[in-house]
N, C-alpha and C positions, 0 to 999 in steps of 0.2 A: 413530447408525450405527456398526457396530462394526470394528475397525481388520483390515483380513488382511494378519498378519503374513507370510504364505507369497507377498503381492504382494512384486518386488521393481520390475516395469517400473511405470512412471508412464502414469498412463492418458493417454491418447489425446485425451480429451474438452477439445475447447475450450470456453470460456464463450461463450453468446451475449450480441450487444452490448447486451440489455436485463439480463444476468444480472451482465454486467461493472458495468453502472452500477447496477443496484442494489447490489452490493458497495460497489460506491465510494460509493453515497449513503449507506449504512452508518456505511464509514470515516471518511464527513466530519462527520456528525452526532454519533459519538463523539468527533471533534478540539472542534468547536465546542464540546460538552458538557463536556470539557476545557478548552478557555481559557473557559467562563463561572466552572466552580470555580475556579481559579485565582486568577479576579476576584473571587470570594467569600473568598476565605479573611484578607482584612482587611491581610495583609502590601502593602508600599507597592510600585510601580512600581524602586523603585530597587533593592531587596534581590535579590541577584545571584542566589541560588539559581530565584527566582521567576523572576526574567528569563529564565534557560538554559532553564527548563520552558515557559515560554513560546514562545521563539522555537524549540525542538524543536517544538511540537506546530503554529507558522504553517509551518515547514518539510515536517510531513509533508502539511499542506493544501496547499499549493504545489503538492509534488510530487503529489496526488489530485487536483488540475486541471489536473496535465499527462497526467496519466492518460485525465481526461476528454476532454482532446483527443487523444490515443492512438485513443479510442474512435471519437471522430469523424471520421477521418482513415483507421482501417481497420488502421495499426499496433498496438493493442493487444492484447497476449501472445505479441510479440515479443519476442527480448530484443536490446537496443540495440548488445550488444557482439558478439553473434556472429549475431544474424539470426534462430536457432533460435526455434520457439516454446517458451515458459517454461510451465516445466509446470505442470498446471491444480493441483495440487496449493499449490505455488507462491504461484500465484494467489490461492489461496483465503484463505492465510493473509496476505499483502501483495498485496492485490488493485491497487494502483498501484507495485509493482513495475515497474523497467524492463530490469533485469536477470537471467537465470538463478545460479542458486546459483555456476558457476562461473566467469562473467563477471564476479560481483559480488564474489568471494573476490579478482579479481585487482585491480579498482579501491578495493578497500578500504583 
């Protein structure tokens, strides 16, 4: 799909809730796919760099099933800090997302 540089508004378009969890089954199949490598690469449990890769990639699953329940619930593509919905754009690229760009600039 080719990028139009002359858009500046964020489109409109919500995901629907079948379009949301696909995204998200996506996201999660790539974490998993991520901690099995990890477990492959022979390096031991203790070795700290491993560790932090680890527990970033149970952290973003975490948050992809809090998403899933987001879905569930009817709040998903919300954002948490100001109500607004987060834009599909947003979305697309952190599909468990709970914040927009600007809410999440300020909890950072």
């Amino acid at each position: 799909m080719p990028l139009d540089a002359s858009r500046s508004e964020p489109r409109t378009h919500r995901l629907s809730a079948q379009e949301a969890r696909q995204r998200l089954e996506h996201a999660r199949d790539t974490r998993l796919a991520q901690l099995r490598a990890l477990a492959g690469t022979g390096r031991t449990a203790d070795d700290g760099f491993l560790a932090e890769q680890k527990a970033a990639v149970e952290g973003v699953l975490a948050e992809i099933d809090a998403a899933f329940a987001r879905v569930a619930d009817g709040t998903y593509g919300r954002c948490e800090g100001c109500g607004k919905p987060v834009p599909a754009e947003r979305l697309e690229i952190l599909p468990y997302t709970r914040h927009c760009v600007a809410c999440r600039s300020r909890t950072a």
